[in-house]
C-alpha positions as CSV (number, residue, x, y, z in Angstrom):
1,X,61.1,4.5,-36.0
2,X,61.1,4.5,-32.2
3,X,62.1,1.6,-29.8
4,X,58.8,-0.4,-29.5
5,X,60.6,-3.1,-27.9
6,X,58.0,-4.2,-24.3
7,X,59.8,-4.6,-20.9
8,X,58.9,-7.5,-18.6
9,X,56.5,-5.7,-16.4
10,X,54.6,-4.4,-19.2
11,X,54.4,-8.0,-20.6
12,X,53.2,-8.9,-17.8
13,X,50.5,-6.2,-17.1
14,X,49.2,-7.0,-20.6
15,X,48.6,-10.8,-19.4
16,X,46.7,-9.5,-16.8
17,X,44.5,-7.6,-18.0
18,X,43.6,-10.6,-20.6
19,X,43.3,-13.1,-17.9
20,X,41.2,-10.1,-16.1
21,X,38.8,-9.6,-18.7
22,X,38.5,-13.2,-19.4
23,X,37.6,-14.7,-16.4
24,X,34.5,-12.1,-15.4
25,X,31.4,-13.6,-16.3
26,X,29.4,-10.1,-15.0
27,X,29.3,-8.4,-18.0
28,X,28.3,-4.2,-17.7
29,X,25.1,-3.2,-15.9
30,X,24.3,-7.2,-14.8
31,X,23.9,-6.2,-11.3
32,X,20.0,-5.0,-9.7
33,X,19.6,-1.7,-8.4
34,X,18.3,-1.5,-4.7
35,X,14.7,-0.3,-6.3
36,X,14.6,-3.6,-8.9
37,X,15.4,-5.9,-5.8
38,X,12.8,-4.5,-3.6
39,X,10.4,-5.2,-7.0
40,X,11.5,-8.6,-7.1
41,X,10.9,-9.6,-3.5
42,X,7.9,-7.7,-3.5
43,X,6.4,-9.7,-6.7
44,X,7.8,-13.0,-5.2
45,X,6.2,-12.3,-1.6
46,X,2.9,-11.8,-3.2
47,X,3.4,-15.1,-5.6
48,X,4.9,-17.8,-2.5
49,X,2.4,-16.6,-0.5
50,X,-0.4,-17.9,-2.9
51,X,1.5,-20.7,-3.7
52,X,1.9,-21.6,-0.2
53,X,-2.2,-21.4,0.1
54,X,-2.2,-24.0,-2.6
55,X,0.5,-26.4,-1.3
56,X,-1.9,-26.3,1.9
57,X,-4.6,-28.0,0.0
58,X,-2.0,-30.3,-1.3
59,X,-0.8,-31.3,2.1
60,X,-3.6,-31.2,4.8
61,X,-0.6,-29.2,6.9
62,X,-0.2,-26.0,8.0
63,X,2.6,-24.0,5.1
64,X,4.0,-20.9,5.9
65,X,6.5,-19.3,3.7
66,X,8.9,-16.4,5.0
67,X,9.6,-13.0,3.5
68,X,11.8,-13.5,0.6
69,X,15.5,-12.5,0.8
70,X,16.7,-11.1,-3.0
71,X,20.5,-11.2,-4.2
72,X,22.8,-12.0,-7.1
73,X,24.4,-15.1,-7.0
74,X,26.4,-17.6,-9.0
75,X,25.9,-21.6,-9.1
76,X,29.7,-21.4,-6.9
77,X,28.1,-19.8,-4.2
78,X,24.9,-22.2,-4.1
79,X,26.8,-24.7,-4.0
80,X,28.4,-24.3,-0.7
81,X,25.8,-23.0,1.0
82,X,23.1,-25.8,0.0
83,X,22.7,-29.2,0.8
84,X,23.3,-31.6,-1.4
85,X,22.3,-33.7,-3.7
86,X,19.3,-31.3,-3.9
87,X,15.8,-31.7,-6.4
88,X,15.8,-29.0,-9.0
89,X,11.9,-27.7,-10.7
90,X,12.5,-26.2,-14.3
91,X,9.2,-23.7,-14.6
92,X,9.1,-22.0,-18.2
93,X,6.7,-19.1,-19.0
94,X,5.1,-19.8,-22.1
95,X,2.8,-16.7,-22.6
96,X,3.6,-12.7,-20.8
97,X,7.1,-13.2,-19.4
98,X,10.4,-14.7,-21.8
99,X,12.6,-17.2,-19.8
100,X,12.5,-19.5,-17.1
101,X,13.0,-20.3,-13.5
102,X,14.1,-22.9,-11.4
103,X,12.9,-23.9,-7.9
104,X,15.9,-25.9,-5.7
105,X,14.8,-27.8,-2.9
106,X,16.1,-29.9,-0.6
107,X,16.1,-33.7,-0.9
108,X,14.3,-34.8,2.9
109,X,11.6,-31.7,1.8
110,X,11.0,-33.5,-1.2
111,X,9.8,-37.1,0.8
112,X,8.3,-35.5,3.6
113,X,6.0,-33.5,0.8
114,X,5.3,-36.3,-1.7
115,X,4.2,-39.1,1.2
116,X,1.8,-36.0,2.5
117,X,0.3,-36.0,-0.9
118,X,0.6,-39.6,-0.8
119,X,-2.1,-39.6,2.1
120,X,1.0,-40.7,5.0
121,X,2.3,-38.9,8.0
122,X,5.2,-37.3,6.3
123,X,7.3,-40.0,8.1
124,X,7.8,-42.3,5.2
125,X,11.5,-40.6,3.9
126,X,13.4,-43.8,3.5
127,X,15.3,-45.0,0.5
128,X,16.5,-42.8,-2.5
129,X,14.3,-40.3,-4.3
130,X,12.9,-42.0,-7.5
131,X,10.4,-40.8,-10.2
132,X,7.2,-41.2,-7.9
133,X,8.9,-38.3,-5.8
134,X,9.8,-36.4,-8.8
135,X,6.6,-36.6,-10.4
136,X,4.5,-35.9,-7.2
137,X,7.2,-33.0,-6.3
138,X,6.4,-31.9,-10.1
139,X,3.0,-31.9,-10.1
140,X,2.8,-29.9,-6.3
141,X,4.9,-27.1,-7.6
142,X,2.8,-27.1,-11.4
143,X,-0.5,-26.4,-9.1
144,X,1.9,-23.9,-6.6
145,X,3.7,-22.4,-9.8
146,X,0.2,-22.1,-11.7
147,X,-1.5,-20.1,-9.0
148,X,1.4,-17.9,-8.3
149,X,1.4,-16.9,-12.4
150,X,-2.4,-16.1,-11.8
151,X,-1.1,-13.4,-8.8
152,X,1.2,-12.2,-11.9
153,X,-1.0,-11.9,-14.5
154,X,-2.6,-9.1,-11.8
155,X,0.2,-7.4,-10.9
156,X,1.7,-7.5,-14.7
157,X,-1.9,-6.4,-16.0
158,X,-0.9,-9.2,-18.9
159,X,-2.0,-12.9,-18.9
160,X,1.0,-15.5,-17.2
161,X,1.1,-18.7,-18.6
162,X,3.9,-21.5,-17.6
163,X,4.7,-25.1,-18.7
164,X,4.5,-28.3,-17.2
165,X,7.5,-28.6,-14.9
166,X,10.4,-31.1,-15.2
167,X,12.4,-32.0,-11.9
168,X,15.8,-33.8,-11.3
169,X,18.2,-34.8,-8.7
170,X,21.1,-32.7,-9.2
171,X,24.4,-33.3,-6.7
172,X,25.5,-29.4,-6.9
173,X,28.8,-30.2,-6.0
174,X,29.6,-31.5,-9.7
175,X,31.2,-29.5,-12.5
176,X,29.0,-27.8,-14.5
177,X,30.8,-28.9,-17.7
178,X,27.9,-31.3,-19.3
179,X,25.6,-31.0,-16.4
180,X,21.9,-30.6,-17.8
181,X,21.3,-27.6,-16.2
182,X,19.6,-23.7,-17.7
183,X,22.8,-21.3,-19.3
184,X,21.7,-18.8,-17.2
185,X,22.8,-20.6,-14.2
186,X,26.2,-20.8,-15.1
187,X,26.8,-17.0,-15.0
188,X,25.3,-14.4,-12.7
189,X,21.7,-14.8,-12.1
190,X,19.1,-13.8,-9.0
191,X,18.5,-15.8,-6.0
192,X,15.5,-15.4,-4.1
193,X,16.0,-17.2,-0.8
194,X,12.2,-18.1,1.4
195,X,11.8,-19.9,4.3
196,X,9.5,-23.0,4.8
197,X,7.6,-24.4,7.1
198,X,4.8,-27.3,7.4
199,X,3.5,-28.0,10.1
200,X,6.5,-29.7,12.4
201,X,7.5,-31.8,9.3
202,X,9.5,-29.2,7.8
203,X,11.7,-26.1,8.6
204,X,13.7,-25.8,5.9
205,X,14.7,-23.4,3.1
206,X,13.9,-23.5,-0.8
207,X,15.5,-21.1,-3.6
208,X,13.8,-20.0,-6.7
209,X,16.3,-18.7,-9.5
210,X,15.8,-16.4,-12.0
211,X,17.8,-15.0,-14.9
212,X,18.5,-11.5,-14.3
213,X,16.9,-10.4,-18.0
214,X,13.9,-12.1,-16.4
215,X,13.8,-10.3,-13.3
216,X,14.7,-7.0,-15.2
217,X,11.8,-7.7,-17.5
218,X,9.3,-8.0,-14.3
219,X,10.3,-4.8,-12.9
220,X,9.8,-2.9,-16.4
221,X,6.3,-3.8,-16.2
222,X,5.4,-3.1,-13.3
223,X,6.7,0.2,-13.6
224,X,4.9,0.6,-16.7
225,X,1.9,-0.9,-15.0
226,X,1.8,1.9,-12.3
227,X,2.2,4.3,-14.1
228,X,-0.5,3.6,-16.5
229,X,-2.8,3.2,-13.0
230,X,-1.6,6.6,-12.0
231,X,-2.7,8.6,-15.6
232,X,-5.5,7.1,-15.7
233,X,-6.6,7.5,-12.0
234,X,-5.3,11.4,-13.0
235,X,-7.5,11.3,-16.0
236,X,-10.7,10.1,-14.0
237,X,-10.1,12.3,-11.4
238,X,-13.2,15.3,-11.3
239,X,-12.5,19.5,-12.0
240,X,-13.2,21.3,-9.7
241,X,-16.4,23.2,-9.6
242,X,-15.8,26.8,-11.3
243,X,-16.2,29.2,-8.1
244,X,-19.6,31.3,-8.5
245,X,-19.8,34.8,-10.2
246,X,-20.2,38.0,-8.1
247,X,-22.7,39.9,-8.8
248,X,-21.5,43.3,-9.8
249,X,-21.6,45.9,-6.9
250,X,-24.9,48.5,-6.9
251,X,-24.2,51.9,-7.1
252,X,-24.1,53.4,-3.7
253,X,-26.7,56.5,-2.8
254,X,-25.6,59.2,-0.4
255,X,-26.1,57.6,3.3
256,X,-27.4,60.1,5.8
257,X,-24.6,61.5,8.3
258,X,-26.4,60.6,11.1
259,X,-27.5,57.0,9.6
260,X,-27.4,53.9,11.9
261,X,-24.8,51.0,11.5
262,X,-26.2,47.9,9.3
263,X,-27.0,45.0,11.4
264,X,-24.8,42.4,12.3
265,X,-24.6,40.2,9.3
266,X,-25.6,42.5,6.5
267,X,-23.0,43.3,3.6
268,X,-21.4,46.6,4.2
269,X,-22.2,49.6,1.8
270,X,-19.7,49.5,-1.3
271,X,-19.0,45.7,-0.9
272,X,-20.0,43.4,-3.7
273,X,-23.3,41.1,-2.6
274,X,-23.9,37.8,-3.8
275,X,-27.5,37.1,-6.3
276,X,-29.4,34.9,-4.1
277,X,-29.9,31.0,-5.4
278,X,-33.2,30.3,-6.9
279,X,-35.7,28.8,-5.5
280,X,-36.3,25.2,-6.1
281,X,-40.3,24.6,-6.9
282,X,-42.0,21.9,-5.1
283,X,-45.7,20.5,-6.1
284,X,-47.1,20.2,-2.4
285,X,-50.3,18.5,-1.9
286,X,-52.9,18.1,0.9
287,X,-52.3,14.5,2.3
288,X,-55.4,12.5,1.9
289,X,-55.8,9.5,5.2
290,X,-58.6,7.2,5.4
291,X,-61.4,7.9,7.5
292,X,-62.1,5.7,10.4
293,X,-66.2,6.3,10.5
294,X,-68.2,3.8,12.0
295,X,-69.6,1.0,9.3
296,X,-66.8,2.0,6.8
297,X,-65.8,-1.3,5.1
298,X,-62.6,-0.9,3.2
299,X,-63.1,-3.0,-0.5
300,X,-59.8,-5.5,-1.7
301,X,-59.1,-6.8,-5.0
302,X,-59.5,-10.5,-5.0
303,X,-56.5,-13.0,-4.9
304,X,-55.7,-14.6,-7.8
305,X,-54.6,-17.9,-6.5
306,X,-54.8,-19.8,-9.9
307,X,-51.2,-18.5,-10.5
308,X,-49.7,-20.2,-7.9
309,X,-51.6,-23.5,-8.8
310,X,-48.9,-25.4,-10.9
311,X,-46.2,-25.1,-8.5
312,X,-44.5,-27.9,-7.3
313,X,-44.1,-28.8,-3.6
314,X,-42.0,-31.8,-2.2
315,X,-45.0,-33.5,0.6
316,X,-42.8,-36.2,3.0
317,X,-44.3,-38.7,5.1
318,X,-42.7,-39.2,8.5
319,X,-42.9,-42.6,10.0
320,X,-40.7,-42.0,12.9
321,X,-37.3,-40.7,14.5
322,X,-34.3,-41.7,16.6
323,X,-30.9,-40.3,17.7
324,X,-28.2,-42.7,18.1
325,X,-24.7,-42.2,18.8
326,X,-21.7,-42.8,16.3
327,X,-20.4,-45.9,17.8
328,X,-24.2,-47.6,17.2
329,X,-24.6,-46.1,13.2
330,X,-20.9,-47.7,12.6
331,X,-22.3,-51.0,13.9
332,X,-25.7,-51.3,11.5
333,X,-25.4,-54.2,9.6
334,X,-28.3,-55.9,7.2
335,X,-31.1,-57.3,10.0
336,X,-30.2,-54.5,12.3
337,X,-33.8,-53.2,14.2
338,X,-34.0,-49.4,14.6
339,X,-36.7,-48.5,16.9
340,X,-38.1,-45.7,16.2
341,X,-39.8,-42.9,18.6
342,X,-43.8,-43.5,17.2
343,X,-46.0,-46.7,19.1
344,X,-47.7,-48.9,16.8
345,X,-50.8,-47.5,14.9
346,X,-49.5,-43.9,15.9
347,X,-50.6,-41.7,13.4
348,X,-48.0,-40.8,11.2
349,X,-46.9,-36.9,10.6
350,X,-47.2,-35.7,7.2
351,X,-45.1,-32.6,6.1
352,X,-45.1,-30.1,3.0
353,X,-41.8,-28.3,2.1
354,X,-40.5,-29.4,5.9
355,X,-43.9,-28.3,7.9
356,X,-46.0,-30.1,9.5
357,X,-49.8,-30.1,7.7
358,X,-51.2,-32.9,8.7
359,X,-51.6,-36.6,10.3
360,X,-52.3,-40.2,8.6
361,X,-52.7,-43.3,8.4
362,X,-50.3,-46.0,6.4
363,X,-52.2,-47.6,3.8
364,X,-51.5,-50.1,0.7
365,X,-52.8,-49.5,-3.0
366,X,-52.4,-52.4,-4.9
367,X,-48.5,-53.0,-4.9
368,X,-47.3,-49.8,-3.1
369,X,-47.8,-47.4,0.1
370,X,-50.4,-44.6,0.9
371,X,-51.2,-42.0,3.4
372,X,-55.0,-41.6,4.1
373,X,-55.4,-38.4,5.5
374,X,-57.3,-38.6,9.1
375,X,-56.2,-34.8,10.5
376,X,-55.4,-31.4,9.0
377,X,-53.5,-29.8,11.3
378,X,-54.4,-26.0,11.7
């Protein structure tokens, strides 16, 4: 038996490699192609940019939100780069896609946004976030995050369904040992990076994070989605017409030596001619007009009117009108005297459907009003 006995160096190559292979958290084929990440921001484009119309509705303020940058990240690298403490939104899908995702936003974005939808100025950002601001910030991103699974459910060709979201303060600069926060987030995962603005409130930036398996999953539908557009657009797609049969060439007599050309136009002798279409028959008919003689009295059919008898019309009486500005309407109060544009013992206008048929006179039958019709108007 050989020496198997290790020397130092190799000892300590062997650690190495161990410490090496321990420490990477990126296992194989983790990373997005260039394709996949041009998918993803793609899809996310399409989905903030409907969210963004909701969040409008939400807000009474102008919300733009920027082209998405798409990269693989790790909570580490967040972490520095974000501001912190920072409000995280856990979105599940429930129904289509398997996973979650988390929207981070910034802790000022969240106030400003929940005393918008609060009905205040966005000025109110005082004091600690507490569960008002979580549950308003909650219920903005449920109604952002619903609409942008509806824009999925297109581009999937599959129905998108999420569930209600949960939000917390998180301080990102905390270990992640027993922090409350998705497993996916404490490997590699993919960060999609959007600008927002609303209005002059906010310019800021927010983060949605997706486990790559998610964002994987995404672009293998859509391919699939395409290309099942494509064969059937292929499939759909007309023949072409068959081109038309020649007619087989006539046999060719003997032309005189001293015979004249053919005329511009006409087949030359030994070519093949082409059978001329049919005709299409047409039934054409002498027109018939009505004669204009003297005394000629053209007959109608009589109007049945009876069948027009039961329906209903809406007839308003008209006493009189005004204008008066604003400022004057805001001031009527109980006693307040309108005067109207009519002089006493005017006749009054009567209308049918909004036109004006006729004029009358105010009258009272036992306990309530009448009109007594003095003119039809014509």
């Amino acid at each position: 038996m050989g020496d198997t006995t290790l020397s130092q160096e190799e000892i300590n190559a062997l650690f190495n490699d161990a410490a090496a292979s321990q420490g990477s958290t990126a296992p194989s084929g983790i990373d997005l192609t260039d394709n996949e990440k041009d998918t993803i921001g793609e899809v996310a484009n399409i989905s903030m940019g409907t969210a963004a119309t909701t969040l409008f509705s939400l807000v009474n303020k102008k919300v733009e939100i920027s082209t998405p940058v798409v990269s693989v990240s790790t909570w580490s690298d967040i972490s520095e780069q974000y501001e912190r403490p920072c409000v995280m939104v856990k979105i599940g899908y429930t129904k289509g896609l398997n996973g979650t995702n988390v929207l981070v936003l910034k802790e000022n974005d969240v106030k400003i946004i929940t005393d918008l939808m609060m009905g205040g100025d966005g000025s109110n950002t005082d004091g600690e976030i507490g569960e008002l601001h979580l549950s308003a910030i909650c219920e903005a991103m449920n109604q952002m995050m619903g609409s942008s699974a509806t824009s999925l459910s297109s581009m999937l060709n599959k129905m998108v369904d999420i569930s209600p979201p949960s939000a917390d303060l998180i301080d990102m600069s905390e270990s992640l040992d027993g922090a409350e926060i998705d497993d996916f987030l404490r490997g590699n995962f993919i960060k999609i990076e959007f600008k927002l603005l609303i209005g002059e409130l906010i310019d800021s930036k927010i983060m949605q994070l997706y486990p790559i398996e998610l964002a994987k999953e995404m672009c293998g539908d859509i391919t699939s989605t395409m290309e099942s557009d494509t064969a059937s657009t292929l499939d759909e797609a007309p023949a072409p017409a068959p081109a038309p049969a020649e007619a087989p060439a006539p046999e060719a007599s003997p032309a005189p030596a001293a015979a004249a050309p053919p005329p511009q136009g006409a087949p030359m002798m030994g070519q093949p001619m082409m059978a001329p279409p049919p005709q299409q028959q047409y039934n054409v008919q002498q027109a018939q007009f009505t004669s204009f003689t003297p005394g000629y009295v053209p007959t109608f059919s009589a109007e049945n009117i009876d069948l027009i008898m039961d329906v209903p019309l809406e007839v308003t009486v008209e006493l009189g009108r005004t204008h008066k500005s604003i400022h004057d309407i805001l001031d009527f109060a109980p006693g307040t005297i309108i005067e109207l544009n009519k002089i006493a013992g005017e006749p009054i206008d009567v209308l049918v459907n909004g036109k004006f048929v006729a004029k009358g006179e105010v009258v009272v039958i036992e306990e309530a009003f009448g009109i007594r019709i003095t003119e039809i108007m014509k």
